[in-house]
C-alpha positions, 0 to 999 in steps of 0.5 A: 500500500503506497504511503500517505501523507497526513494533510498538515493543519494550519492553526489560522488560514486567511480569508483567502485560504478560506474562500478558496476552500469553499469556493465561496467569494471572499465577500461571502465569507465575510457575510457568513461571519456577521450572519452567524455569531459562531464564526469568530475569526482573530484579527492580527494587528493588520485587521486580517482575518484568521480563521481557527480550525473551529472557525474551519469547522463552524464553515463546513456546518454553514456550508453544508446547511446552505449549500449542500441543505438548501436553507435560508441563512434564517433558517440556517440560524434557527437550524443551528440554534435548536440543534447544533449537536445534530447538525455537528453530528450529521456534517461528521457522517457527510465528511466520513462517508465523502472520504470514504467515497475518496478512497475508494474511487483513489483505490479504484483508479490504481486498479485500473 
């Protein structure tokens, strides 16, 4: 079996790292951040934004619920408020069965 590297985590990504890994223009990034009061990315002295990795993972769950869920940014916040732990829940399944899905496609093209 060939060697995987393990992706290495940042500790802050920047709002262009962000936008790019969620192909969301970076103005919609910054709109999510003053919608959802559970995106709280520092700012350096600069006033850059750097995003955490639970600011990474409070996108995926936004993301997901507006994207891939199709809900209204009011519905996304009243989603979140009512039942954040199983929205965290359902977006960790999604993000398995994604990876899964991943490696055996990775697998299947080896074969091939």
């Amino acid at each position: 079996m060939p060697y995987r590297e393990k992706k290495v985590e940042k500790l802050f990504y920047q709002i262009g790292e962000v936008s790019e890994m969620f192909s969301e223009p970076v103005s919609t990034i910054r709109f999510w951040e003053k919608e959802f009061d559970i995106l709280r990315p520092k700012k350096n002295n600069k006033g850059n934004r750097l995003f955490m990795q639970d600011d990474i993972k409070n996108l995926k769950l936004i993301h997901h619920l507006l994207r891939h869920r199709g809900m209204t940014i009011e519905g996304a916040k009243k989603y979140l408020k009512e039942n954040r732990s199983d929205a965290d829940y359902r977006l960790e399944i999604a993000d398995t069965l994604r990876n899964i899905r991943e490696m055996l496609l990775e697998i299947r093209d080896e074969i091939n």
